[in-house]
C-alpha positions in Angstrom: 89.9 66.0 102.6 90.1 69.4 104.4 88.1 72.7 102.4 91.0 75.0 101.1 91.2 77.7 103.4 91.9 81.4 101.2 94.5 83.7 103.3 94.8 87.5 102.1 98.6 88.6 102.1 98.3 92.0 104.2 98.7 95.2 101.8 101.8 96.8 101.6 101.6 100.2 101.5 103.2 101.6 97.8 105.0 104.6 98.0 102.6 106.9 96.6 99.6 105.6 98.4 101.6 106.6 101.8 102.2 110.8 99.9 98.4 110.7 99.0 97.3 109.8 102.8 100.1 112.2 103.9 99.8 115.3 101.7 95.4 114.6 102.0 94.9 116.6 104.7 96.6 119.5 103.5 95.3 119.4 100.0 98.4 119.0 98.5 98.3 115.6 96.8 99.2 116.8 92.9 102.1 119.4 94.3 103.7 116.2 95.9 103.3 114.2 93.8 104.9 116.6 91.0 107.7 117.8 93.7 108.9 113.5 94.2 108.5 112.9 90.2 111.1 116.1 89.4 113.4 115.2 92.5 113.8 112.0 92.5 111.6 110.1 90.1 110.0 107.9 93.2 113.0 106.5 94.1 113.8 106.5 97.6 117.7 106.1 97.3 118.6 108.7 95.1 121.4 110.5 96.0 122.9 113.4 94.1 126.3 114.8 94.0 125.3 118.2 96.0 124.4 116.0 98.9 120.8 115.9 98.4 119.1 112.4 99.3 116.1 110.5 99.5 112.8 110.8 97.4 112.0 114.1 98.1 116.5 115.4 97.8 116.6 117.0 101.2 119.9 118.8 101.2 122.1 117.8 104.1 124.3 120.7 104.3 121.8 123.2 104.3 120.0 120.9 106.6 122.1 119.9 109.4 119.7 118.7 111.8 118.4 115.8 109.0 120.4 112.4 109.3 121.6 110.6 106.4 119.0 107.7 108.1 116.0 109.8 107.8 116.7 111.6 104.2 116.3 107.6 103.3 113.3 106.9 105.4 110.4 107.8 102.9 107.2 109.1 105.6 109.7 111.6 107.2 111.0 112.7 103.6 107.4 113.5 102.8 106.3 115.1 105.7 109.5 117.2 105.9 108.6 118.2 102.7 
């Protein structure tokens, strides 16, 4: 009989772990955290009807430059934020 061997499932990184780490370094943890909970309620697809998208709502007409691709992609909506 072969000894059961235990394998840890890597960690997937949860949303607000990843704006912790990001907003850490700039001290800025709680303002995040507050600015995603009014925008968007932490969910990364939200999309509005004045064209703001993503968890953080990053207007796309008065931000031209932004694709639709990366107002979805939640570590460049947080640090564009």
């Amino acid at each position: 009989m072969y000894a059961e061997e235990r394998v840890e499932a890597p960690h997937i990184e949860s949303l607000k772990e990843m704006a912790a780490r990001l907003a850490e370094p700039y001290g800025l943890q709680e303002k995040l955290f507050n600015l995603i909970e009014s925008e968007s309620r932490w969910n990364p697809t939200e999309f509005s009807n004045k064209e703001d998208c993503g968890l953080t709502q990053i207007n796309l007409y008065f931000n031209p430059t932004v694709t639709l691709e990366e107002c979805f992609d939640t570590e460049f909506a947080i640090r564009w934020t």
